[in-house]
C-alpha positions, 0 to 999 in steps of 0.5 A: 599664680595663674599657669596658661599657655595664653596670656593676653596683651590687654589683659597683662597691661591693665595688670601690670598697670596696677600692681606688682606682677611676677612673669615667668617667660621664656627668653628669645635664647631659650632660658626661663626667665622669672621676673618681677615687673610693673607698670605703675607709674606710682611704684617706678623711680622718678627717673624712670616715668614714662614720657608722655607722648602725643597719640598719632591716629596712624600708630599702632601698638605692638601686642606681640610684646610688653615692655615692662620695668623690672624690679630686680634689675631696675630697668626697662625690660621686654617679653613676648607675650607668646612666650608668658608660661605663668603670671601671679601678682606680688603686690596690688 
């Protein structure tokens, strides 16, 4: 488990793309939140594939927060990178 007060944006996606992570965070309410996420399109349900989107020369990405799918509740969830106090990954 990796405990820092700085967690980067890239760093975490190229992660979570990959396996199978543990975030702890900090909600937006103030409650500490441990979750197991992920970002591998093999290791998400069928019905839950991101869409694959056109790429616009004038979009940008929001590095401030991850949006990941969560394990525990099999759903989308977010998370601000700001608030990460510690990741370890669960499955690679």
């Amino acid at each position: 488990m990796t405990d820092s007060k700085t967690f980067e944006y890239d760093s975490l996606m190229d992660t979570l793309k990959k396996n199978i992570l543990e975030v702890t965070f900090t909600k937006v309410n103030g409650e500490t939140r441990v979750m197991p996420c992920t970002l591998a399109t093999n290791l998400l349900p069928v019905t839950e594939q991101p869409k694959v989107s056109e790429t616009n020369a004038d979009y940008s990405v929001n590095k401030s927060v991850i949006r990941a799918f969560a394990i525990d509740k099999q759903a989308w969830r977010s998370f601000k990178v700001e608030n990460v106090l510690s990741v370890g990954v669960l499955d690679e």
